[in-house]
Structure formats: structure tokens, C-alpha cells
N, C-alpha and C positions, 0 to 999 in steps of 0.2 A: 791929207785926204786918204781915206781907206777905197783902194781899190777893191772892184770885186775878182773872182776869178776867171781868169782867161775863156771863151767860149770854144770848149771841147768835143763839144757834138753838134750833127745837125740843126734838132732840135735850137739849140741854143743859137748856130748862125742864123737861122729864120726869126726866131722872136729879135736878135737884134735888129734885123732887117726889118722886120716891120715896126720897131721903133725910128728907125730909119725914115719910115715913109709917115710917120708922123710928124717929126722934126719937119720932113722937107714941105708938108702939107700945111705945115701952120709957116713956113717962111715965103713970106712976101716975092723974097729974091731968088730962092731957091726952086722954089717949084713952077716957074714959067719956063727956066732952064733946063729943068726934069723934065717939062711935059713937051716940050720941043727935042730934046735929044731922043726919047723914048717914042715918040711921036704918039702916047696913050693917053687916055683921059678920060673921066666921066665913067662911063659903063666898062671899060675896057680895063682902066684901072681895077676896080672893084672884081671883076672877074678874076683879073690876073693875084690878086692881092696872095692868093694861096701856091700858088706854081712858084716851084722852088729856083725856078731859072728867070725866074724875074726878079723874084729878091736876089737873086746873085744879082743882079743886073744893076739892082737899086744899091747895093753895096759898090758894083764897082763905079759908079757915078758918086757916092759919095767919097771912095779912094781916091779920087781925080784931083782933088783939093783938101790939102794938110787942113788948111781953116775949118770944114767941113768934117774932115775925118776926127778933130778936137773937139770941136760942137756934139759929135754924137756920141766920141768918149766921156766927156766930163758930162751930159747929160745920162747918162747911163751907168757911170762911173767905171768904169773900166778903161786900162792903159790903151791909148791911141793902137798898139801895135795888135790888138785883141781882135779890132776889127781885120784887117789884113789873113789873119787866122781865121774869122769867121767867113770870108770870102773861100777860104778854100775849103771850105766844109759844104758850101753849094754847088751845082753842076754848073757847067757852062764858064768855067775860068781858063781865059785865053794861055795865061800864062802857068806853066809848071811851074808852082811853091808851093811848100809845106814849112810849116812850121817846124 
């Protein structure tokens, strides 16, 4: 399998995140557990869709679970540990890491 390249810039942790919230929008299991941790939904979601402290947000709910974090690698094709790096490329990350 050809991975793509690591995501390097902002830019690129946001589009993965909102690939993110597509995945979780179309899983049955996933997204009632989204929409209760976040406590968002409907208009709120949609609003927030663009603020970049939400898709951290929606990245690091998807970090929470390896099964999850593979699901959105192999669906986007990039190495599991891509996302982790895209996380630190948005605000609002609790923990210091960098790549």
C-alpha cells in the first residue's frame, strides 16, 4: 500500500480532520459517542465545522482509540502515526508533542 505524505502543515491537519468528521458522521457507532462527548450537534456542529479548535478536538477523540485512529489512516491512506502529527498542527493540544 502506498502511503501518502505525512501531514506537514495546518492546512493539511484540518482537511484531515474534516475527513475525520466524515468517517465519524457516516459510523452508526461512532458518532453517538462523538455527539455525547462533545456535547454538539445539528447547528452547532455545522457552525463549528471551520474553527480550528474543534477539529483538534475531533482529532483528539479520534486519537482515543487505535481502531479509530487505523480507520481514518487506511481510509485516507496515510501512516497511523500522521494523524498524531496532524493533531499537533492545531491549537488547543493538551499535551506537548511534536513530531
Amino acid at each position: 500500500m502506498n502511503l501518502k505524505a505525512p501531514v506537514v502543515d495546518r492546512n493539511a491537519a484540518e482537511a484531515l480532520a474534516l475527513q475525520a468528521v466524515t468517517m465519524i458522521l457516516e459510523d452508526e457507532n461512532l458518532l453517538p459517542r462523538f455527539l455525547a462527548l462533545t456535547g454538539c450537534a445539528g447547528d452547532e456542529l455545522r457552525a463549528r465545522i471551520a474553527d480550528a479548535d474543534f477539529l483538534g478536538a475531533v482529532l483528539d477523540f479520534v486519537l482515543e482509540n487505535d481502531e479509530t485512529v487505523q480507520r481514518l489512516a487506511d481510509g485516507t491512506r496515510i501512516a497511523p502515526e500522521a494523524v498524531r502529527v496532524a493533531r499537533s498542527k492545531l491549537p488547543g493540544m493538551q499535551v506537548e508533542w511534536t513530531p
